[in-house]
N, C-alpha and C positions, 0 to 999 in steps of 0.2 A: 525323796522317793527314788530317785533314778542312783544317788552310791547306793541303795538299797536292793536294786533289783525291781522294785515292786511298779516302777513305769514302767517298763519294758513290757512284763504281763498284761498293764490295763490297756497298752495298746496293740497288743498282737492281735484283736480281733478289727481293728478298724483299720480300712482300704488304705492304700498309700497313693498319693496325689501330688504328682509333678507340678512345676510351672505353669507347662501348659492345658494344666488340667486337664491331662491324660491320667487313669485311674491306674492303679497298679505301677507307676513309675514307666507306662509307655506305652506304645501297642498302637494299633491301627484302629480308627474310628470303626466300628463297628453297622453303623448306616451305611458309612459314604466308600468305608475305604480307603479315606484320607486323598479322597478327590474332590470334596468340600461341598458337593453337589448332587443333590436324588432328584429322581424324578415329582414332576409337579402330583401333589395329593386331588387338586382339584379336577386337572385336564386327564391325571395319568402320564403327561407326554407330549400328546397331543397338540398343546397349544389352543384347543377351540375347546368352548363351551355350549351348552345345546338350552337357547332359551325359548319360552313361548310369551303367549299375552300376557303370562300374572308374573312375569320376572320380572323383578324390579332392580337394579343394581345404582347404589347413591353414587360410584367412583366412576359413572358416564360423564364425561367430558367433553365439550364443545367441538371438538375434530370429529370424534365417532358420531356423534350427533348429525354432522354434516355430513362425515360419509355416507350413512346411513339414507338421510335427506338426496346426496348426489346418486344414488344407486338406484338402478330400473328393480331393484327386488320390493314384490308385493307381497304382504301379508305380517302376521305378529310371533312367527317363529323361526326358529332356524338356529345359524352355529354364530358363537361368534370371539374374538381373542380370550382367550383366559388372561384374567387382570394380576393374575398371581406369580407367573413364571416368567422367565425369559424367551426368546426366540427360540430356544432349542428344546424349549419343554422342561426347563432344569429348575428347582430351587436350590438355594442355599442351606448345605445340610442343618437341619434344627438342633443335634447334638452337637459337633463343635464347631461351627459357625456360627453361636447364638449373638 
């Protein structure tokens, strides 16, 4: 196919993809910017989440548990860490940081 010519045509319509699975042979991540990092989907940024009485989250853990226990706040709502992001509100971009 290829001394023939006729590979060359069945592939001009499909994308070209580097090593590093950059589309088109390069280019700049398109989310991040190739700073590997967006803002959290869940907080926005933020870092805090706004829960009340019927939030339930399974990834509570025994330290939060206590803080929660050590702290003078009354009642079953409020803000509290987003479990998703880092300290500065960042994820890890989903495009090429997968």
């Amino acid at each position: 196919m290829h001394e023939e010519g006729k590979l060359e045509k069945l592939l001009q319509c499909c994308q070209k993809i580097d090593e590093n699975n950059n589309v088109d042979g390069g280019g700049v991540c398109e989310a991040c910017g190739d700073i590997r990092f967006v803002p959290c989907e869940t907080c926005y940024g933020s870092c805090k989440i706004y829960y009340d009485e019927g939030y339930d989250d399974d990834d509570d853990d025994d330290e939060e548990e206590q803080r929660e226990q050590d702290s003078d706040e009354v009642g079953d709502c409020g803000f509290k860490r987003c479990p998703d992001c880092n300290e500065n509100g960042l994820i890890r971009c989903p495009i090429c940081c997968y």
